[in-house]
Backbone as JSON, one array per atom type, in Angstrom:
{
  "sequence": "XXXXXXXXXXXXXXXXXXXXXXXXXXXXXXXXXXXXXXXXXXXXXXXXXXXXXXXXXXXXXXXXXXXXXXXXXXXXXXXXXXXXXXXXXXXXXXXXXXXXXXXXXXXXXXXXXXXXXXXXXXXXXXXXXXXXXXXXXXXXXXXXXXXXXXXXXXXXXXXXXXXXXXXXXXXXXXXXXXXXXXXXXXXXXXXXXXXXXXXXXXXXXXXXXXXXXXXXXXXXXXXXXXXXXXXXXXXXXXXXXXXXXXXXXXXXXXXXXXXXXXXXX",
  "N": [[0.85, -1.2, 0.0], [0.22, 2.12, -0.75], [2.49, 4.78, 0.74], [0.99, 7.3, 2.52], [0.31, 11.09, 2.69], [0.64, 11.93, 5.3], [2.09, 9.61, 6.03], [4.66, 9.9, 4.3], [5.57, 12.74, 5.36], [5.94, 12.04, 8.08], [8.26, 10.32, 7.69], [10.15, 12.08, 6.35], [10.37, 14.11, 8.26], [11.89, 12.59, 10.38], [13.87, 11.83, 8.94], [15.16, 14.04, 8.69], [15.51, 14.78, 11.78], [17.25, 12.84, 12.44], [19.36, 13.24, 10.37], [20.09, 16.17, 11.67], [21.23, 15.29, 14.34], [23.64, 14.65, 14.45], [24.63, 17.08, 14.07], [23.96, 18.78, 16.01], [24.91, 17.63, 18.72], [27.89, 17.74, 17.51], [27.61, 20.87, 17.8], [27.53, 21.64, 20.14], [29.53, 20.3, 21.39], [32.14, 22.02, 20.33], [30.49, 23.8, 21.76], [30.89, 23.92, 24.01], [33.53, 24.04, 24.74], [34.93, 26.64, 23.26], [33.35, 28.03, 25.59], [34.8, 27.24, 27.63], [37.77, 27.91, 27.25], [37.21, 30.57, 27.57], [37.07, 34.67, 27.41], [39.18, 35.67, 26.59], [40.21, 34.01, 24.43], [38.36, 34.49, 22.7], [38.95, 37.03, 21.52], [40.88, 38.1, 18.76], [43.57, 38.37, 16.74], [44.08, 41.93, 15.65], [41.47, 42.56, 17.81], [42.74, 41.88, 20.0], [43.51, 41.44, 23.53], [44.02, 42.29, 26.98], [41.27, 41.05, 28.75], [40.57, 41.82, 31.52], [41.55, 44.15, 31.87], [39.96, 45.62, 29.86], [37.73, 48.2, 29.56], [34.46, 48.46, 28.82], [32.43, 49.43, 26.44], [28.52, 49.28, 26.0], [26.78, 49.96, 23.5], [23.04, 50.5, 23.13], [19.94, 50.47, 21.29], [17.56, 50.43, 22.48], [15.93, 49.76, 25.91], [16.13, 46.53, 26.17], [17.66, 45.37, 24.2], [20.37, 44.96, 24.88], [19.9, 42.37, 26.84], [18.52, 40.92, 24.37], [20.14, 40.72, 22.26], [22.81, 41.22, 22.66], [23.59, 39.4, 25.07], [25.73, 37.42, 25.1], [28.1, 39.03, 24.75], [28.55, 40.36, 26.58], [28.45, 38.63, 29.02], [30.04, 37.12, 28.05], [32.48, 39.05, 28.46], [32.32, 40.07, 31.0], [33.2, 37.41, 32.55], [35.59, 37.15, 31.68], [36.61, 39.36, 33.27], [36.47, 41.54, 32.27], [35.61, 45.3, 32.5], [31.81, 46.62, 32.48], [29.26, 48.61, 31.08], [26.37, 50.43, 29.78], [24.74, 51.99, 27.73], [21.71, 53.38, 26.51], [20.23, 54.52, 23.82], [17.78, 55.66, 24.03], [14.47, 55.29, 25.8], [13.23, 53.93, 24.87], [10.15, 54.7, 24.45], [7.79, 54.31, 22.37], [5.35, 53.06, 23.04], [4.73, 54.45, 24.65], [6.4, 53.71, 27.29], [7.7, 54.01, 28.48], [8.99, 54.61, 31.15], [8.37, 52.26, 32.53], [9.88, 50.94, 31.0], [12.72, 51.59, 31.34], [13.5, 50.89, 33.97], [12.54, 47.78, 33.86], [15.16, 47.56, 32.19], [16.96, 48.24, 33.78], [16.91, 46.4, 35.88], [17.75, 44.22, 34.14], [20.53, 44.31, 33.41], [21.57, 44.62, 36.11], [21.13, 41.18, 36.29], [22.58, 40.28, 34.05], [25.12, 41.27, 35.14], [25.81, 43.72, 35.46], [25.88, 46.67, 37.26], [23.6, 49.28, 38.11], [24.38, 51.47, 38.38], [26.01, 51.58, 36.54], [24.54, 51.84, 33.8], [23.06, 54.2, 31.76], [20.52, 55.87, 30.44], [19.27, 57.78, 27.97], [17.17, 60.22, 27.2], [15.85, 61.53, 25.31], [14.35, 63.96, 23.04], [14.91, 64.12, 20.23], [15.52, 61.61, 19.18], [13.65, 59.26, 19.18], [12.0, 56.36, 19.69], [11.53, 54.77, 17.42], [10.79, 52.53, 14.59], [11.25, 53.73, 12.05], [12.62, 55.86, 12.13], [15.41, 57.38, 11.41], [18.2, 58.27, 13.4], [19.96, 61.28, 13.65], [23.2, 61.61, 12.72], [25.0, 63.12, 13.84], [23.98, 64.15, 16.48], [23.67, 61.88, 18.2], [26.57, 60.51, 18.08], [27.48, 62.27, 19.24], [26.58, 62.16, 21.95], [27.55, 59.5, 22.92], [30.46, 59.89, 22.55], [30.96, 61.71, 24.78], [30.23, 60.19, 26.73], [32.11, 58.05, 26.57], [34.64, 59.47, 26.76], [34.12, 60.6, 29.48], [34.16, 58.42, 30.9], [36.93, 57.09, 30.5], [36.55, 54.71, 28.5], [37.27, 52.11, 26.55], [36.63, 50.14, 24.92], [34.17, 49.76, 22.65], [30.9, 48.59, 21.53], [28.37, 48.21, 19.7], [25.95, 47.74, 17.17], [25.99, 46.39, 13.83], [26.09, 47.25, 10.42], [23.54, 46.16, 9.44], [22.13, 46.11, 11.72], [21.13, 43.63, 12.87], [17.99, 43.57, 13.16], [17.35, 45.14, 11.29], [16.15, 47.34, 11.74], [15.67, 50.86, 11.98], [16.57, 52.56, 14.07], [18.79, 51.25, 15.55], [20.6, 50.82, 12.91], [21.13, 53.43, 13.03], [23.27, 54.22, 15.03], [25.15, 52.75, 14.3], [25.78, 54.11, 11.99], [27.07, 56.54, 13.93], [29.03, 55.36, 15.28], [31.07, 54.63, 13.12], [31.05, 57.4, 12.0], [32.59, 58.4, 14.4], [34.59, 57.12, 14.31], [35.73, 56.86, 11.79], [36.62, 59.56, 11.11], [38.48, 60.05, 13.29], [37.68, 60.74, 16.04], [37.41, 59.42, 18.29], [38.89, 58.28, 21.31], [42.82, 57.2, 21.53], [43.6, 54.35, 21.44], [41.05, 53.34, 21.65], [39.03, 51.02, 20.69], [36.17, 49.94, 18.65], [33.79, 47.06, 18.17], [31.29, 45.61, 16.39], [28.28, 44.06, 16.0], [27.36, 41.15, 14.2], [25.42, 40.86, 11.79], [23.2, 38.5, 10.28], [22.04, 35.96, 8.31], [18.51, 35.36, 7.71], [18.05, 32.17, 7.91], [20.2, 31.76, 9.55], [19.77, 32.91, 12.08], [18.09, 31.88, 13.09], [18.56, 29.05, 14.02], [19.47, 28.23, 16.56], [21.94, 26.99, 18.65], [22.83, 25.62, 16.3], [24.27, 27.35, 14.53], [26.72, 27.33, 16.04], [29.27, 25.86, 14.69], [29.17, 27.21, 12.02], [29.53, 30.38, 13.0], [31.8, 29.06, 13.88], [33.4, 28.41, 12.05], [33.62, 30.91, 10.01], [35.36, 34.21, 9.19], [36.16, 36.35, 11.82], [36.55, 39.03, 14.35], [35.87, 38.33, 17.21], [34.22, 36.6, 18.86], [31.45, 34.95, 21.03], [30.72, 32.3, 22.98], [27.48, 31.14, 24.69], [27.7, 29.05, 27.75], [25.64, 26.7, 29.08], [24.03, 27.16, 31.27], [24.87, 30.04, 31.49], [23.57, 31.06, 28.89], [20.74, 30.12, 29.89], [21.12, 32.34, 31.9], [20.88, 34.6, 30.48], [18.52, 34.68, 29.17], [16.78, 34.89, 31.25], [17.21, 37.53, 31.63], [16.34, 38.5, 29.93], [13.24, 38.13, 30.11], [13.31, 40.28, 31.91], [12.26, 42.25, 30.84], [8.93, 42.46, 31.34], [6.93, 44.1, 29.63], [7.92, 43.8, 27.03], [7.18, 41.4, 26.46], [5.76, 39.49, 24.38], [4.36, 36.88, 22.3], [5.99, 35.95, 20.84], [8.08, 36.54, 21.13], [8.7, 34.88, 23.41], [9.17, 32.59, 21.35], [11.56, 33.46, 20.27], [13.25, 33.93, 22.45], [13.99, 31.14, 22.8], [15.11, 30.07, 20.13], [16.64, 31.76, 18.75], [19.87, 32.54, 17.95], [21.43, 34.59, 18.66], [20.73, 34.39, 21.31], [22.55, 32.57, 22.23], [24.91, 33.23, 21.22], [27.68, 35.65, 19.92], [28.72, 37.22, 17.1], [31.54, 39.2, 16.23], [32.75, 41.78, 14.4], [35.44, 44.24, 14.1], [35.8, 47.85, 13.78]],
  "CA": [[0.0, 0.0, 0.0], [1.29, 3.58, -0.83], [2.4, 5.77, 1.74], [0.2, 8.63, 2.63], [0.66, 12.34, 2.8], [0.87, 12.02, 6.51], [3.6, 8.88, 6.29], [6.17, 10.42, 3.96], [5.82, 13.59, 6.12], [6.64, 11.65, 9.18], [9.69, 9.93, 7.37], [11.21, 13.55, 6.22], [10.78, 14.72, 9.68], [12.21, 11.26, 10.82], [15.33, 12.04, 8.62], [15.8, 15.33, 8.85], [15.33, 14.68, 13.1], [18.72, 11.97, 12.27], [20.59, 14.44, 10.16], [20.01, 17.21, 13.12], [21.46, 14.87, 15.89], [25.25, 14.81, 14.46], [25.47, 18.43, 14.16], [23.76, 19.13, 17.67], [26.16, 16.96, 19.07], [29.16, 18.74, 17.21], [27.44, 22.33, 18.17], [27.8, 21.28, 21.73], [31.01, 19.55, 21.74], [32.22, 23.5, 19.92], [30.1, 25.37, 22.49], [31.74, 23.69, 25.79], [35.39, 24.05, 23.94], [34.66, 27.75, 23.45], [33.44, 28.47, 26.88], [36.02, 26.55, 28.46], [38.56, 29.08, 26.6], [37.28, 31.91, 27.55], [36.75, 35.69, 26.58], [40.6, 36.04, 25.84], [40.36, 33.28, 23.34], [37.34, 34.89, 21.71], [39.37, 37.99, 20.74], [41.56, 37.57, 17.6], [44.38, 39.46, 16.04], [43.66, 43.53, 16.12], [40.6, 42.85, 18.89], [42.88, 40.43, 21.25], [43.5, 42.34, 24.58], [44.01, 41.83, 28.11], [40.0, 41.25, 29.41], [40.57, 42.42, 33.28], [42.12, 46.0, 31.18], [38.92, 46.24, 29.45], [36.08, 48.94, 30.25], [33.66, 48.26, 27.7], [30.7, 50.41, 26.67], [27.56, 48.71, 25.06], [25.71, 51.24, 22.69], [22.05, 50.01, 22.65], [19.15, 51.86, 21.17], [16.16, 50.4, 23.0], [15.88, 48.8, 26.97], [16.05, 45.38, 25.83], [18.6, 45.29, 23.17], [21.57, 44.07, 25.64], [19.7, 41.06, 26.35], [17.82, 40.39, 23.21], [21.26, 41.09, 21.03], [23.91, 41.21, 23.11], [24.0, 38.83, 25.97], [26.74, 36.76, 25.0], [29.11, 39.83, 25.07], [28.59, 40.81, 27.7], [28.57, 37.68, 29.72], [31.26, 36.77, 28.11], [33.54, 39.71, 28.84], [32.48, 39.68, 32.73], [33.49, 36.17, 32.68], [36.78, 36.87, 31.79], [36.8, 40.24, 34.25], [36.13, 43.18, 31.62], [34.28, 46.12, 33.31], [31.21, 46.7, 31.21], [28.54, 49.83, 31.22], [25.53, 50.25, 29.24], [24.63, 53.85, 27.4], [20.84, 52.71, 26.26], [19.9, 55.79, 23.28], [16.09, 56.04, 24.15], [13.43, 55.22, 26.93], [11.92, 52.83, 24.43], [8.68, 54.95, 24.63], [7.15, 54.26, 21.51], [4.0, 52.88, 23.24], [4.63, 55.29, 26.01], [5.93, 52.64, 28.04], [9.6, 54.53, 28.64], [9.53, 54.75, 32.56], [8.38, 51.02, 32.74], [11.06, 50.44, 30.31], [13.86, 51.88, 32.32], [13.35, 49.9, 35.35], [13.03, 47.03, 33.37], [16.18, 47.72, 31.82], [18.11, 48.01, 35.15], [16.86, 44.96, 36.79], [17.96, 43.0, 33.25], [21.18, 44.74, 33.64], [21.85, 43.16, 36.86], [21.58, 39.64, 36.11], [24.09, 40.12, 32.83], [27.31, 41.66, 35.95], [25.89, 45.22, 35.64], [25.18, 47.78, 38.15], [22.71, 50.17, 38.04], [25.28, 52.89, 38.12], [26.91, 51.68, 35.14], [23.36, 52.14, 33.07], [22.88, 55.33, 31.23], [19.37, 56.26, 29.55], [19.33, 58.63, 26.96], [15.81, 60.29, 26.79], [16.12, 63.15, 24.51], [13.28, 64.11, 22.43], [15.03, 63.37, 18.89], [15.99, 60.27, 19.45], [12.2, 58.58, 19.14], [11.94, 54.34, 19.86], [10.89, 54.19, 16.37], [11.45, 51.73, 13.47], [10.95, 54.24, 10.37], [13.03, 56.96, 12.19], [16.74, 57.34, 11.57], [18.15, 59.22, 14.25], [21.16, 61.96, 13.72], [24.27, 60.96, 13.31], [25.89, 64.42, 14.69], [23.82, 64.22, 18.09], [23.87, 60.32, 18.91], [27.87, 60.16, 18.29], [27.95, 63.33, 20.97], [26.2, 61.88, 23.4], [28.45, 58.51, 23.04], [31.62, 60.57, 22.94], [30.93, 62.14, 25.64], [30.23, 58.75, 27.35], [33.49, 57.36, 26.26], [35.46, 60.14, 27.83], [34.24, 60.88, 30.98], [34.59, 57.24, 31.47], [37.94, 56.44, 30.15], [36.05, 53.68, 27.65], [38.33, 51.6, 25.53], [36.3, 49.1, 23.88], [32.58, 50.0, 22.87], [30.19, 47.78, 21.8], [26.99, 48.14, 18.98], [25.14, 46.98, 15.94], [26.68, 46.62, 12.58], [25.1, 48.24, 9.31], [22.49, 45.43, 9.43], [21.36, 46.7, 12.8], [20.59, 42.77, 13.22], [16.84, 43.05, 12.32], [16.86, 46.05, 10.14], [15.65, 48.52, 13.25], [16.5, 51.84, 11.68], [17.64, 53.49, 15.31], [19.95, 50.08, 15.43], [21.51, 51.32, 12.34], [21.59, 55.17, 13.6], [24.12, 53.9, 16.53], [26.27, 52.36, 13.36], [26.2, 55.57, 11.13], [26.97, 57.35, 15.01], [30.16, 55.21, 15.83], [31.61, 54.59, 11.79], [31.74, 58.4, 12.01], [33.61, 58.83, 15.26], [36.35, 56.09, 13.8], [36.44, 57.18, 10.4], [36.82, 60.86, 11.38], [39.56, 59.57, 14.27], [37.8, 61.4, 17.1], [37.42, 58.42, 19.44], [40.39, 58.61, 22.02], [43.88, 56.74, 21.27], [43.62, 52.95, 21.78], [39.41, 52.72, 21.62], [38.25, 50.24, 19.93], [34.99, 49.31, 18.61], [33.73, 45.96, 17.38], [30.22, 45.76, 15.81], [27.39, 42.93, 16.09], [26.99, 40.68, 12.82], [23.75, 40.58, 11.29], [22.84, 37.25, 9.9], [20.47, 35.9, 7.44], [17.11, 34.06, 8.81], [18.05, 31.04, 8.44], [21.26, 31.53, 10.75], [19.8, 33.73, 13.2], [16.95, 30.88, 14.38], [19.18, 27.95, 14.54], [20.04, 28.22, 18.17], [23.93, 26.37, 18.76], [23.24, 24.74, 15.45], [24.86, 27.88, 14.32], [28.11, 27.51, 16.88], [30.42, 25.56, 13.63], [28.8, 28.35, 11.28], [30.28, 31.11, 13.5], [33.5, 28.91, 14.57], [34.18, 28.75, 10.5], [33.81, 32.03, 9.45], [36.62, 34.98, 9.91], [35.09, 37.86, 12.56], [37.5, 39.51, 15.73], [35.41, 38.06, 18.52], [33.54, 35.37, 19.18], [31.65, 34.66, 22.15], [29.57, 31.45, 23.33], [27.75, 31.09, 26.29], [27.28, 28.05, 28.21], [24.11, 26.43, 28.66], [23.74, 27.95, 32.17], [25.45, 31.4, 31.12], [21.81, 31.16, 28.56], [19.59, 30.8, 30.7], [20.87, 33.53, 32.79], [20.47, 36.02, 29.41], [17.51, 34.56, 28.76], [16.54, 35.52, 32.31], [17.85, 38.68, 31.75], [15.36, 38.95, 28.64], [12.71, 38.3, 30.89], [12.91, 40.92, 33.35], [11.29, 43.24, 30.05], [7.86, 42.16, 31.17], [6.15, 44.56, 28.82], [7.85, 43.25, 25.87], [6.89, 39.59, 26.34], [4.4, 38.6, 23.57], [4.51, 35.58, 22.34], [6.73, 35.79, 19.36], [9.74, 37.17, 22.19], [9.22, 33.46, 23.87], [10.25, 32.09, 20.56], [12.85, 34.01, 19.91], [14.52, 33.29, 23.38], [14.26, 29.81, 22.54], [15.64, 29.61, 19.35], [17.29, 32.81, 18.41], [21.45, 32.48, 18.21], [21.86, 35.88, 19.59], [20.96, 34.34, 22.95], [24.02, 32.44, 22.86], [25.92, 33.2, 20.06], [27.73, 36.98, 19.15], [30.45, 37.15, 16.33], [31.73, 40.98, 15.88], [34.2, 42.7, 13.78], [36.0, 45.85, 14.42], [35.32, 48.8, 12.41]],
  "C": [[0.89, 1.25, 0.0], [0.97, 4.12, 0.44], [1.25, 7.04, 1.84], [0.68, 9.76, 3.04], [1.6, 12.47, 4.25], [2.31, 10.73, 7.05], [4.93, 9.35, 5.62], [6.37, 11.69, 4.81], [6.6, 13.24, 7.48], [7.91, 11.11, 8.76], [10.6, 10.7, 6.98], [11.05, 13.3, 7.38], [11.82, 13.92, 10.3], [13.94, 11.79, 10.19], [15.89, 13.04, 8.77], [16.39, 15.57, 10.7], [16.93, 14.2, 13.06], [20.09, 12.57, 11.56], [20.99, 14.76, 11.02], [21.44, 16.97, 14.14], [23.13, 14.88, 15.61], [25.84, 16.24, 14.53], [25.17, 18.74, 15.46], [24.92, 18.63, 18.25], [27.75, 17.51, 18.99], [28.85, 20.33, 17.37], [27.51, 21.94, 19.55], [28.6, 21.42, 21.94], [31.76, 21.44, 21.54], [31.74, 24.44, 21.09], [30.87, 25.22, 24.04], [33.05, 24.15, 25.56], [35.48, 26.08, 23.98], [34.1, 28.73, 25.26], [34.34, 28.51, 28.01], [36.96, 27.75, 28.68], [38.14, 30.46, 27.2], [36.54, 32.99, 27.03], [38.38, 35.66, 25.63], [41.11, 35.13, 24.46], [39.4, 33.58, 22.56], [37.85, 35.83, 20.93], [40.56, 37.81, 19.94], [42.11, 38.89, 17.39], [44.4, 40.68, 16.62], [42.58, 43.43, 17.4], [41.48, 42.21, 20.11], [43.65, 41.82, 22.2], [43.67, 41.68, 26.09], [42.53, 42.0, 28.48], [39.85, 42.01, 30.68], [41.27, 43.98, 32.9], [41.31, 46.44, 30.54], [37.82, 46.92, 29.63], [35.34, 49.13, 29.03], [32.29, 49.08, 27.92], [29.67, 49.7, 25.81], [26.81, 49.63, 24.93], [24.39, 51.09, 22.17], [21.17, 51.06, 21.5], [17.77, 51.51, 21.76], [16.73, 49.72, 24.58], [15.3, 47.27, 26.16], [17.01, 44.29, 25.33], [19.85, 44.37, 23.82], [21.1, 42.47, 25.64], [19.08, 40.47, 25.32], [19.01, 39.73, 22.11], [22.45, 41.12, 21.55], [24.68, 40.68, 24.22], [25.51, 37.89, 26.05], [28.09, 37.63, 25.39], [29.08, 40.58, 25.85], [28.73, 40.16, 29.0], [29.89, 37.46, 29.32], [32.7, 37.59, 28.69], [33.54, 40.03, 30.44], [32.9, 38.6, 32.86], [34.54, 36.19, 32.82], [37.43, 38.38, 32.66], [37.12, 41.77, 33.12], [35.05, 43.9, 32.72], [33.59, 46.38, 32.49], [30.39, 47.51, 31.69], [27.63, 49.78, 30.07], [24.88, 51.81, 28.76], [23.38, 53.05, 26.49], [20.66, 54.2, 25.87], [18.95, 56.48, 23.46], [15.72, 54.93, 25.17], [12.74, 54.36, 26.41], [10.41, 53.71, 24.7], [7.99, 54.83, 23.35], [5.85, 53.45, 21.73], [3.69, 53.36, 24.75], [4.81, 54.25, 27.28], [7.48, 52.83, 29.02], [9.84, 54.3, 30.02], [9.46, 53.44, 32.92], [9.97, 50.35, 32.04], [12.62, 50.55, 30.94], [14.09, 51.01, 33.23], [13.58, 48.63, 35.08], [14.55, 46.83, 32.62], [17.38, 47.55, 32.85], [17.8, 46.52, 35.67], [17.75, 43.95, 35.29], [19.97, 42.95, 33.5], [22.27, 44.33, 34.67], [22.26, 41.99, 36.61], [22.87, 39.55, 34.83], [25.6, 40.8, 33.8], [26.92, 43.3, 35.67], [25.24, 45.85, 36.57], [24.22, 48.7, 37.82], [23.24, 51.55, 37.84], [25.93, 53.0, 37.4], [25.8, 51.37, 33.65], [23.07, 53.42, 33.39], [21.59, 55.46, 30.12], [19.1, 57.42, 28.92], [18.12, 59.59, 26.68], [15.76, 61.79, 26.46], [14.85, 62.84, 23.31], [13.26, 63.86, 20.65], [15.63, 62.26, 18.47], [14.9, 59.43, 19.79], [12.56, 57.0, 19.36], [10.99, 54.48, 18.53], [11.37, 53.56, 15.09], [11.63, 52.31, 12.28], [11.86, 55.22, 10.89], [14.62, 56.72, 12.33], [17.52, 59.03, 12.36], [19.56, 60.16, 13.68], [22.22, 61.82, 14.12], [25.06, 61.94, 14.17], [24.97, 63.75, 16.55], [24.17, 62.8, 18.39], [25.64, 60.11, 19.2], [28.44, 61.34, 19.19], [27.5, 62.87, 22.03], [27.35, 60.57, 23.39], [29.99, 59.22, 23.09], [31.95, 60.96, 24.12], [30.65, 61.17, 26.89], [31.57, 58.41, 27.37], [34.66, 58.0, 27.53], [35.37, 60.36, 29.15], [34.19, 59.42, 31.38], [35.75, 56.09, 31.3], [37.53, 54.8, 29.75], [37.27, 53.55, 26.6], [38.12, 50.58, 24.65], [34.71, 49.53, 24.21], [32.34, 48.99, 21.51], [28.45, 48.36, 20.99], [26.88, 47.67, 17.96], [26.29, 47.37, 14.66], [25.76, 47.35, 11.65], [23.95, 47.84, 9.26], [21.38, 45.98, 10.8], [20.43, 45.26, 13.42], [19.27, 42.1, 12.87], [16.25, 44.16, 11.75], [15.95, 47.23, 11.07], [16.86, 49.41, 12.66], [17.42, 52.87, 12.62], [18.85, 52.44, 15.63], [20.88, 50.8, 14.39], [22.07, 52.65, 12.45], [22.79, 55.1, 14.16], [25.58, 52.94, 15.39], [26.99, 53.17, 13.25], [27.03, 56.1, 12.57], [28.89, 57.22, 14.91], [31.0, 55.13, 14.28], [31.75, 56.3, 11.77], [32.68, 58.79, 12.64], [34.95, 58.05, 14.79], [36.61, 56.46, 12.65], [37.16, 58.76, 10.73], [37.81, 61.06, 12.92], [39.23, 60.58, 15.37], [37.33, 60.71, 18.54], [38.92, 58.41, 20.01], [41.39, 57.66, 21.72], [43.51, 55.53, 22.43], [41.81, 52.47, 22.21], [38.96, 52.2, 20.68], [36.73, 49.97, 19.57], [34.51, 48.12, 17.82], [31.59, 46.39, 17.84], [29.74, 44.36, 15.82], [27.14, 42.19, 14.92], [25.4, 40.44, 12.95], [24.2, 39.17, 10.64], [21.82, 37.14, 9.3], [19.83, 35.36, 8.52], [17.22, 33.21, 8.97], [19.04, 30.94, 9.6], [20.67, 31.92, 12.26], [18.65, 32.68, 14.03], [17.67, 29.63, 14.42], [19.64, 27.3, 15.73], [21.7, 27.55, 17.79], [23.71, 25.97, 17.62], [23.97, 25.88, 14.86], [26.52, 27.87, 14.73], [29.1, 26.75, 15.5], [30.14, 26.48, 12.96], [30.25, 29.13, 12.03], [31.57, 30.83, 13.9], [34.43, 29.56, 13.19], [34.64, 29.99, 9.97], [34.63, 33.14, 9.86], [35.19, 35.66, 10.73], [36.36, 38.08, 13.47], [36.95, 39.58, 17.07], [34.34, 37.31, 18.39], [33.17, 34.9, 20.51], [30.81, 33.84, 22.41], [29.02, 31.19, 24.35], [26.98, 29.78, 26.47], [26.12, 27.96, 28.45], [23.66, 27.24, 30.33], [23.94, 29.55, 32.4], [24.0, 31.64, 30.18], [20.73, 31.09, 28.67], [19.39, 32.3, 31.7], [20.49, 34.79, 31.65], [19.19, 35.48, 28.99], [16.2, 35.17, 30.51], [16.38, 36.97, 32.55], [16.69, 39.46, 30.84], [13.76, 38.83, 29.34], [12.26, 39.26, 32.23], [12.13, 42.14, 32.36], [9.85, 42.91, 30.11], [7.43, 42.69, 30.05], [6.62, 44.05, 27.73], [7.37, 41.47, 25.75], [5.82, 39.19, 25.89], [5.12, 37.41, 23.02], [5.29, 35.26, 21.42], [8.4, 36.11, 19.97], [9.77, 35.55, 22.41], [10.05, 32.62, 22.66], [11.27, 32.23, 20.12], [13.58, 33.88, 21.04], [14.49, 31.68, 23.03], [14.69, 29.24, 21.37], [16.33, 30.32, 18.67], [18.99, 32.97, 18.62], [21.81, 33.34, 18.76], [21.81, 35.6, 21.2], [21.71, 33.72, 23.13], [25.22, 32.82, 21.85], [26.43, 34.84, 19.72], [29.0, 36.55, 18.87], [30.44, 38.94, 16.12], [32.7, 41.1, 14.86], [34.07, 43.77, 14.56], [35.76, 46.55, 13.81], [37.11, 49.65, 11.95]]
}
């Protein structure tokens, strides 16, 4: 008797399930090997550095962004004893939700090794939480300048051109810092390394990504253990208000919650 719709469906799934299980297996084996190592083995060539000499600034543009997009590097570089600080561009009010958003933002802040006194909220009136609005590159790279210095910052920390998922204030905070480095007015020996965007299929793979990202060049690499991802997924959790139901899937299968590759600019 011929198979039916519903039996060759179960026998893909069936094979595709048996494919799966050798690469899981080898994204594992990769993600313990990588943790093991370190931050100081994540940074390569031009990014490699002493970690416990690093005061790192992360340049969000919404309360969220750290853990949604950037938990890994940030875990990872407390891990290996970087000091790390958080300059967040906007209040997130785009459903008027900015003062909730703050709060949430500090408590997430916390659980990723940050203080409350090393979170900075930005809430300036042209600098909107909105997806169609590209913010000014003159003001955004003054307020981050002016971050940098009064805090003797030496490695900062945001989105690449992709802006990750095409969030035009994500790419603002590109344009912001690609000016201060092209135009050499970031201080002598500050670095900045930038977040890779990824297609769709990479970015929902969870660890099946970790050989992807081992393969490919970048100047930092950081994986976090399976208990180091729950705590950023924890961390992604303390944004009550954002938690619809399309966030749960994305902590559960989204590479960004353990996975960030950067370049430098």
């Amino acid at each position: 008797m011929a198979a039916g719709p519903w039996g060759w469906g179960s026998a893909v799934l069936l094979l595709l399930l048996l494919l799966a299980l050798p690469l899981l297996g080898g994204a594992r084996r990769l993600r313990r090997r990588y943790a093991a190592e370190g931050a100081r083995a994540s940074l390569r060539g031009r990014a490699a550095a002493r970690a416990d000499g690093v005061r790192a600034l992360l340049v969000t543009a919404h309360p969220d962004d750290e853990a949604m997009f950037f938990a890994p590097t940030v875990l990872g570089l407390g891990r290996a004893g970087a000091r790390a600080a958080v300059l967040c561009c906007s209040a997130g009010n785009y459903y008027n939700q900015g003062e909730i958003r703050k709060k949430e933002l500090e408590q997430s802040c916390f659980l990723l090794g940050i203080p409350a006194s090393n979170v900075t909220v930005v809430d300036h009136r042209d600098l909107p939480d909105n997806p169609a609005v590209e913010w000014d590159t003159q003001l955004v790279a003054a307020f981050v300048l002016k971050h940098i210095e009064a805090n003797n910052i030496n490695l900062v920390v945001t989105f690449d051109a992709g802006g990750v998922s095409g969030h035009a204030n994500h790419i603002s905070l590109y344009a912001a810092l690609r000016y201060l480095h092209s135009e050499r007015k970031l201080p002598e020996g500050c670095r900045v390394l930038v977040l890779e965007s990824v297609n769709l299929f990479r970015k929902y793979i969870s660890i099946l990504d970790v050989p992807i990202s081992c393969l490919l060049p970048r100047d930092a690499l950081f994986i976090l253990t399976e208990e180091e991802t729950e705590r950023a997924r924890s961390a992604m959790r303390c944004h009550h208000s954002q938690l619809l139901w399309f966030r749960h899937i994305y902590m559960l299968f989204s590479r960004y919650m353990v996975i960030n590759s950067l370049r430098l600019l």
